[in-house]
C-alpha positions in Angstrom: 11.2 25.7 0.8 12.5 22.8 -1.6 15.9 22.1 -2.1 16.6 19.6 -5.2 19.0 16.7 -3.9 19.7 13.9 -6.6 17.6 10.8 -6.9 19.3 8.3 -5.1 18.7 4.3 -6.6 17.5 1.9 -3.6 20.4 -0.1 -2.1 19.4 -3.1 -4.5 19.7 -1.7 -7.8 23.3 0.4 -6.5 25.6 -1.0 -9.2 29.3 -2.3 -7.2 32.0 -2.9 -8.3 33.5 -6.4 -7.3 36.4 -5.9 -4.8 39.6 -6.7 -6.2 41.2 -9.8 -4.9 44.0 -9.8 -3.0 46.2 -6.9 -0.7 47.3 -3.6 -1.9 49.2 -3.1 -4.7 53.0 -3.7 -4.4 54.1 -1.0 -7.0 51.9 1.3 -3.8 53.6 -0.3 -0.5 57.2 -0.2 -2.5 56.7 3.8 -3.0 55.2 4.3 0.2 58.4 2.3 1.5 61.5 3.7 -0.1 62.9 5.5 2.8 62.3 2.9 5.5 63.7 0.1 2.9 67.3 2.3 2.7 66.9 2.6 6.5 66.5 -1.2 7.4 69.6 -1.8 4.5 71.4 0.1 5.6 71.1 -1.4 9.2 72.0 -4.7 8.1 74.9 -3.7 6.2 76.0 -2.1 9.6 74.8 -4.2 12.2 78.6 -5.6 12.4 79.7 -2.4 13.5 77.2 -1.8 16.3 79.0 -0.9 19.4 76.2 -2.4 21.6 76.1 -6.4 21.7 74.2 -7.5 19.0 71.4 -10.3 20.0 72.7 -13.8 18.4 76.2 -12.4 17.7 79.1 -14.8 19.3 81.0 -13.4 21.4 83.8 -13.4 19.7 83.6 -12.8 16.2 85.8 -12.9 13.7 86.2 -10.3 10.7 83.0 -10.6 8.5 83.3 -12.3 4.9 81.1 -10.8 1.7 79.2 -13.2 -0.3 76.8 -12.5 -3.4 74.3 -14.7 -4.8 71.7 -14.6 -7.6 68.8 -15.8 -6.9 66.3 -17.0 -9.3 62.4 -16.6 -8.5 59.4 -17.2 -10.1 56.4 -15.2 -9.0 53.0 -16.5 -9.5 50.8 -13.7 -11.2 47.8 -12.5 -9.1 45.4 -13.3 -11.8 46.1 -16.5 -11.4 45.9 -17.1 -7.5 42.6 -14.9 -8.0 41.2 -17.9 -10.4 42.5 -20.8 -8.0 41.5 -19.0 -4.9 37.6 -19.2 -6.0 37.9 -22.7 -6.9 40.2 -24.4 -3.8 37.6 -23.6 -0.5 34.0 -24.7 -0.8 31.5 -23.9 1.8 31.7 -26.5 4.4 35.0 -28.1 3.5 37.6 -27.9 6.0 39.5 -30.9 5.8 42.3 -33.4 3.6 40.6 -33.4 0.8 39.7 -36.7 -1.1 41.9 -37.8 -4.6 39.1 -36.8 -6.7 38.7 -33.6 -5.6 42.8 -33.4 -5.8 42.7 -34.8 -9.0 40.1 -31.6 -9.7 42.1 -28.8 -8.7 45.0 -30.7 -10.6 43.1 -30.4 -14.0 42.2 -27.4 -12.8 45.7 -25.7 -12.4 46.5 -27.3 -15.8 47.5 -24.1 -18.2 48.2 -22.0 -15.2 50.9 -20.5 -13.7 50.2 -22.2 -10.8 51.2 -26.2 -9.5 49.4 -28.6 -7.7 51.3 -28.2 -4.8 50.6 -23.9 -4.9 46.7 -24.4 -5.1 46.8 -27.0 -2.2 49.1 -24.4 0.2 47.0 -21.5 -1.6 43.7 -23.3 0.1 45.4 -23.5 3.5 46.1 -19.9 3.8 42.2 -19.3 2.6 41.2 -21.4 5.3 42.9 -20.1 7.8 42.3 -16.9 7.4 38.4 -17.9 7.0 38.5 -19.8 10.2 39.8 -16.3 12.3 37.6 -13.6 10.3 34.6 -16.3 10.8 35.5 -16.8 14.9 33.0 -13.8 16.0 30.3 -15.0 13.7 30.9 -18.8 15.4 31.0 -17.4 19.0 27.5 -15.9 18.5 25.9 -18.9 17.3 27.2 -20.5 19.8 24.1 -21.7 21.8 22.3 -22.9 18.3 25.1 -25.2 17.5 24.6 -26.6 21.4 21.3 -27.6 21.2 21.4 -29.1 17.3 24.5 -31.2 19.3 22.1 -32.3 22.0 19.4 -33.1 19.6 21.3 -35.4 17.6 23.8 -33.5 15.2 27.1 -34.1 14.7 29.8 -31.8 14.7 31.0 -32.6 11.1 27.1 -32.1 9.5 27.1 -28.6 11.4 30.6 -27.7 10.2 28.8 -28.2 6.3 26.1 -26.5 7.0 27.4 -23.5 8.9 30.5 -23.3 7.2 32.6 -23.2 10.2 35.7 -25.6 10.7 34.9 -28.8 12.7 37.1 -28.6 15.4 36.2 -24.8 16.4 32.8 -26.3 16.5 33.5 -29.0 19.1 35.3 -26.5 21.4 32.6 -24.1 21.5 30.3 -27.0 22.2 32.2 -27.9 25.3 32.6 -24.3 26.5 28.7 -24.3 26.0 29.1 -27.1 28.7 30.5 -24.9 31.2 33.9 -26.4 30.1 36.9 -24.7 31.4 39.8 -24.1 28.8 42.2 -26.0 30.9 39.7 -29.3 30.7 38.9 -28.6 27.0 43.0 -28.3 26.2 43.3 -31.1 28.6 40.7 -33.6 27.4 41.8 -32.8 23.3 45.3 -34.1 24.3 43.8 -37.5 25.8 40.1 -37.9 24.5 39.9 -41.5 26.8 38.5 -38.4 29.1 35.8 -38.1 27.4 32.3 -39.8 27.2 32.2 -42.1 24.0 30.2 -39.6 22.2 32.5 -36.8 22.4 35.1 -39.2 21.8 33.7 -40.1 18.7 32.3 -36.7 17.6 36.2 -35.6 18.3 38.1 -38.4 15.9 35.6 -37.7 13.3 36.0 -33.5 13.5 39.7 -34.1 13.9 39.7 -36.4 10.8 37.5 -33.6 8.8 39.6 -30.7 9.9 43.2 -29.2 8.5 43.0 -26.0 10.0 42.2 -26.2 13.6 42.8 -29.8 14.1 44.9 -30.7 17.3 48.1 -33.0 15.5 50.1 -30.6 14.3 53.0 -32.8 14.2 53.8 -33.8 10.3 53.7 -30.2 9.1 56.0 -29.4 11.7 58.4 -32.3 10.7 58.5 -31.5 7.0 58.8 -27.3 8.0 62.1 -28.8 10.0 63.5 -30.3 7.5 63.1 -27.4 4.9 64.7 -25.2 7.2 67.8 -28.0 7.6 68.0 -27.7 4.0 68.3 -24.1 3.6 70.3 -23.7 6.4 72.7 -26.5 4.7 72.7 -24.8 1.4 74.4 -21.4 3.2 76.9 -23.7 4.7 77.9 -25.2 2.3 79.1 -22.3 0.1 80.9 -20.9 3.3 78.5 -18.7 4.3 78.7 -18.8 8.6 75.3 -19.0 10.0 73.3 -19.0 13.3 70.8 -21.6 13.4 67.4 -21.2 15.0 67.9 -23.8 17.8 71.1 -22.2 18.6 69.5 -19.0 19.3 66.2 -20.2 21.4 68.6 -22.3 23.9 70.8 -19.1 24.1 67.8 -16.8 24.5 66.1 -19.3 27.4 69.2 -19.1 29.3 69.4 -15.4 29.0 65.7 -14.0 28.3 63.8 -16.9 29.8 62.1 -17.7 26.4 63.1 -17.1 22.8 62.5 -13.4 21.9 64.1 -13.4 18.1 64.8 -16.7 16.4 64.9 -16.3 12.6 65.4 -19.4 11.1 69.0 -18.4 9.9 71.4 -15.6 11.5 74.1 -14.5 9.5 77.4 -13.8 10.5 79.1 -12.8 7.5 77.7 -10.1 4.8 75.7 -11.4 2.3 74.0 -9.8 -0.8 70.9 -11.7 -2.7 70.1 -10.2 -5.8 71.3 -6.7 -4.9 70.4 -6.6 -1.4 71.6 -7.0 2.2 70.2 -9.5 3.7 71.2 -10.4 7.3 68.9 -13.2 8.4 66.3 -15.5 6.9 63.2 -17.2 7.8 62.0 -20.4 6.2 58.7 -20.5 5.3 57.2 -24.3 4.1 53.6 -23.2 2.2 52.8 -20.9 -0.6 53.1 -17.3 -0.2 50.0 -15.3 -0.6 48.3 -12.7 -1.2 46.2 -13.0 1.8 45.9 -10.6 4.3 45.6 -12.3 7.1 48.9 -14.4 6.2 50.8 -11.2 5.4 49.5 -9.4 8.6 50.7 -12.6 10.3 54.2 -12.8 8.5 55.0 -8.9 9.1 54.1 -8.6 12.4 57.1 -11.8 12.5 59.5 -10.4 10.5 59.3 -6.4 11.6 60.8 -8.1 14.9 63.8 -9.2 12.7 64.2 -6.3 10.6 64.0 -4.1 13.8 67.0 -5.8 15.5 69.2 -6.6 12.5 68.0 -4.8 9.5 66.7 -6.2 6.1 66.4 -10.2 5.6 64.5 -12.6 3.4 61.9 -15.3 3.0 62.0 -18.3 1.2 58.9 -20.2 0.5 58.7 -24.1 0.2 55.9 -23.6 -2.9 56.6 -20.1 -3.9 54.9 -16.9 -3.8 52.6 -14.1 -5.4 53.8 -11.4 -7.3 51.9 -8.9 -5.0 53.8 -10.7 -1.8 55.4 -7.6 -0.2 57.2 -6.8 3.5 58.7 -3.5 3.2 62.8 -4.8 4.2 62.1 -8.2 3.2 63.3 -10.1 -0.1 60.6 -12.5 -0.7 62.4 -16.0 -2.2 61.3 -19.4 -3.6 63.1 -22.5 -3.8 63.9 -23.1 -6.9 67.6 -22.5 -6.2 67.2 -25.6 -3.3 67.5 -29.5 -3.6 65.0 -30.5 -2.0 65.0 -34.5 -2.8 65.1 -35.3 1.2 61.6 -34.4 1.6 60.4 -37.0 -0.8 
């Protein structure tokens, strides 16, 4: 007996259709989320009458003030992150990147609804997200990139040639020594414990690396002083405020360690473009429409939302269009003066 099942093409001449870039749609995740976005409001609007103590809540506090702001923003369309995400990462390139190829991506951006300064962030968040997803695929090959080490390699050439960043690269090397974690973490923080070659092979994959590297320390300074500014621009319109450092001494004393530290806490109602918000975190890099990035930034603010109700993000460089946490008010900072950072 025959049964007559359709002709199906070979595997190579199936015809697919290119994934669209970026997350899913906003216009989907805002209909999906209309009753938990009422909920969260609603919760910040009545967080002040919460008979149980309220984490970063004075003691005392006196009767809550209402303040409104408008609040411009300027989305940057998909279409256009879509065009500068498959020009800002090249295979292999992990790193600061050298004026010309700035000077690319700046002609580049030119005509687009997009700065410099967006593509650059825009890049990070592409890395870093290629740098976890990649992680599995670096672990397995492992043992290869050990021996092209002990033949003669260096880190750097393997990072271009397996498309892996630098750093990652030299860590897995040691491990492949039989390296603890403690003496990797140890040695990375004072490399005069090292032999000279994996001295050397660690200033030049530390030089050639942005996403894993080990000194952390500018983009930390700068993301310090963005959140000083922000939290100075509340203030200064008599808005009261909790500020982040405030809350993580308070929460070591009591918790042991900082549970929920948004970067600002507020202690008086306030509306931003037609919505309660009750805290806000500070955020200094582009928003994207990434998924790692948003996974990364929801699981963070649900924690916020979940004890005070809705807040908001501003971003140092601005964000998509499709940028969405359900109870979240995404923000630029347009609205800031931001002639400190230089």
């Amino acid at each position: 007996m025959t049964t007559n099942q359709p002709h199906k093409k070979p595997r190579s001449q199936r015809s697919h259709r290119p994934k669209r870039y970026g997350t899913t749609k906003k216009s989907v995740l805002l209909e999906r989320s209309k009753d938990y976005i009422k909920e969260v409001e609603a919760k910040a609007n009545q967080r002040f009458d919460r008979k149980e103590p309220v984490m970063g809540f004075p003691d005392e506090l006196p009767e809550p003030k209402h303040h409104i702001f408008e609040w411009q923003t300027n989305p940057v369309p998909l279409k256009d992150e879509e065009t500068l995400a498959k020009f800002v990462v090249k295979k292999g390139e992990f790193g600061w990147l050298e004026d010309s190829r700035v000077d690319e991506i700046g002609q580049f951006v030119d005509g687009k609804n997009m700065t410099l300064d967006q593509a650059l962030s825009l890049r990070s968040a592409l890395l870093q997200q290629k740098t976890v997803y990649s992680h599995g695929r670096l672990k397995s090959k492992a043992k290869s990139l050990s021996r092209l080490y002990h033949e003669g390699v260096s880190v750097v050439d393997l990072s271009k040639r397996f498309d892996f960043p630098p750093m990652n690269i030299f860590r897995v090397i040691l491990a492949e020594k039989r390296w603890s974690k403690s003496r990797i973490k140890e040695c990375l923080r004072d490399p005069s414990k090292m032999k000279k070659r994996e001295q050397e092979e660690f200033e030049k994959a530390e030089a050639a690396d942005r996403v894993s590297n080990v000194d952390q320390s500018e983009t930390h300074t700068r993301a310090d002083l963005f959140e000083e500014i922000l939290a100075d621009w509340f203030e200064s319109r008599g808005v009261r405020i909790r500020r982040q450092n405030e809350m993580v001494s308070e929460q070591r004393l009591e918790h042991g360690r900082p549970i929920n530290t948004p970067d600002i806490l507020f202690l008086d109602h306030v509306e931003i473009n037609g919505q309660p918000v009750a805290w806000i975190d500070a955020k200094h890099f582009y928003g994207a429409d990434v998924s790692f990035q948003r996974k990364k930034m929801s699981k963070q603010m649900s924690r916020y939302i979940e004890e005070w109700g809705s807040g908001a993000v501003v971003y140092r460089h601005g964000f998509s269009e499709n940028l969405f946490i359900p109870g979240c008010l995404m923000l630029d900072a347009e609205n800031l003066d931001l002639s400190k950072m230089g």
